[in-house]
C-alpha positions in Angstrom: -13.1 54.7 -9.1 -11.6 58.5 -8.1 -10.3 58.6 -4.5 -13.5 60.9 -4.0 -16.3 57.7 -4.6 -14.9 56.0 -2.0 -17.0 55.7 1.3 -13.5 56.3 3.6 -10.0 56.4 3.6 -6.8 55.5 5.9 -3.2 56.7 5.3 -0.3 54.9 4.8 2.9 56.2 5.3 5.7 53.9 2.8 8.8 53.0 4.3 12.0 53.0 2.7 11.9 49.0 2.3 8.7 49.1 0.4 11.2 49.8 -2.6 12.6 47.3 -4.6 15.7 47.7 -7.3 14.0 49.0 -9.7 13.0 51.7 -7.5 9.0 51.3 -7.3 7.4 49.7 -4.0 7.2 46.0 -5.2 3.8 44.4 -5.7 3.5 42.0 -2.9 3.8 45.8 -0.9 0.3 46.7 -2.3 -1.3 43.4 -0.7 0.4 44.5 2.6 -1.6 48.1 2.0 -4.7 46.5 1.5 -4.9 44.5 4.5 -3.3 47.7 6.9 -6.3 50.0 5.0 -9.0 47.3 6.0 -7.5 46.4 9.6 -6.8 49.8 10.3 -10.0 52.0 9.5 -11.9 49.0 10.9 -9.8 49.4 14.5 -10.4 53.4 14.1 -14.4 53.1 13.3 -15.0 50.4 16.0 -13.0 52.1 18.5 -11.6 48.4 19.5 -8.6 46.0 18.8 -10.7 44.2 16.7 -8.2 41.1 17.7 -10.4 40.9 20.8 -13.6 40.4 19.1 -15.4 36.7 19.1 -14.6 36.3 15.4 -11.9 37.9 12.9 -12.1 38.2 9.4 -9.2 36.2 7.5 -8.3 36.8 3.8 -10.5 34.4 1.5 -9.6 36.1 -1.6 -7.4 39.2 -3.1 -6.7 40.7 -6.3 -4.5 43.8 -7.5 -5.2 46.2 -11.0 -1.5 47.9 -11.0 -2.3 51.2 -12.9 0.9 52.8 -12.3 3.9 52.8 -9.7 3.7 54.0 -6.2 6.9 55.5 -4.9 8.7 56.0 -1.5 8.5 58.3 0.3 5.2 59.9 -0.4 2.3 58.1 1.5 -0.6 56.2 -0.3 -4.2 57.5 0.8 -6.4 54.2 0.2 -10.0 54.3 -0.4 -12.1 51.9 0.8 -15.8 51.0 -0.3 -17.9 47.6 0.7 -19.2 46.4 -2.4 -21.2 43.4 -0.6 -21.7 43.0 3.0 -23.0 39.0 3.5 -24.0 37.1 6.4 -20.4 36.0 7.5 -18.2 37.8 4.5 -17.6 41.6 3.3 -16.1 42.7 -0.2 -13.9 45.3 0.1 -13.1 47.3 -3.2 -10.1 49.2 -2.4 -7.8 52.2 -4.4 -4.5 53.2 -3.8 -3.5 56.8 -4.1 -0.6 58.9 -4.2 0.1 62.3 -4.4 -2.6 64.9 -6.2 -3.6 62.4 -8.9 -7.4 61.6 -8.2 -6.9 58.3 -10.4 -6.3 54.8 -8.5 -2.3 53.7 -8.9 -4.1 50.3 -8.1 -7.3 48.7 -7.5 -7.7 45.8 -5.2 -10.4 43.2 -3.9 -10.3 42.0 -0.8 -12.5 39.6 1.0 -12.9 38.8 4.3 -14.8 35.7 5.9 -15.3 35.7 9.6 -14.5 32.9 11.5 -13.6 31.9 15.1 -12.3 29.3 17.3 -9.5 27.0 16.3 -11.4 25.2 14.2 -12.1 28.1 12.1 -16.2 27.8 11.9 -17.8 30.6 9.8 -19.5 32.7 11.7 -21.2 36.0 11.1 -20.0 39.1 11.1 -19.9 40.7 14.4 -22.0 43.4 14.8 -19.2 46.5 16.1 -17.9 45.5 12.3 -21.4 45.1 10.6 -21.8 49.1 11.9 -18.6 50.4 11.0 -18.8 48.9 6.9 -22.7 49.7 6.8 -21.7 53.4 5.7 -19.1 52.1 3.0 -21.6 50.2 1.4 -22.2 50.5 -2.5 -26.7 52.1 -2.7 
């Protein structure tokens, strides 16, 4: 998917650690940008610490497509699109950009089941987030 299908985006700015010795930002980095994308556009579009809603979503499931390397120090644009929004989960189909290249450097899934309480009952989604995902949504 080109960064221009995707419903939003959220910048990242790489940090000199994201690196590893072979001079790419390591894999496990691109798991990290995934879940700062999600968090982060979902803090910005609610206009709350999502934190202090009655349920949070935790990380069911992930996967990464590496297409090619991202580098420090240019940031990574990801794109974000919901490509199901259940009763109590939402899949997230997320591309990582860099630079002027219109083509992924990865795609990720990325799901997110909400629960709440210590005992970690599923729960639906709470509305604030239901709103902010509707638009991302796949017709």
């Amino acid at each position: 998917m080109r960064l221009a299908d995707h419903g939003a985006t959220y910048r990242i700015t790489t940090r000199w650690e994201d690196e590893d010795v072979y001079g790419h930002v390591n894999n496990v980095t691109y798991y990290s940008y995934f879940d700062t994308a999600v968090n982060g556009y979902l803090i910005e579009a609610t206009g709350t610490d999502i934190r202090r809603l009655p349920a949070h979503g935790i990380v069911a499931e992930t996967s990464c497509r590496f297409l090619r390397e991202l580098r420090f120090p240019l940031d990574v644009v990801a794109g974000l699109t919901v490509a199901r929004l259940g009763t109590s989960s939402v899949v997230y189909e997320i591309g990582l950009y860099q630079g002027d290249d219109p083509e992924p450097a990865a795609e990720g899934r990325f799901v997110h089941v909400y629960v709440t309480g210590p005992d970690r009952a599923v729960v639906p989604v709470p509305q604030p987030v239901r709103d902010a995902l509707r638009p991302l949504a796949l017709s």
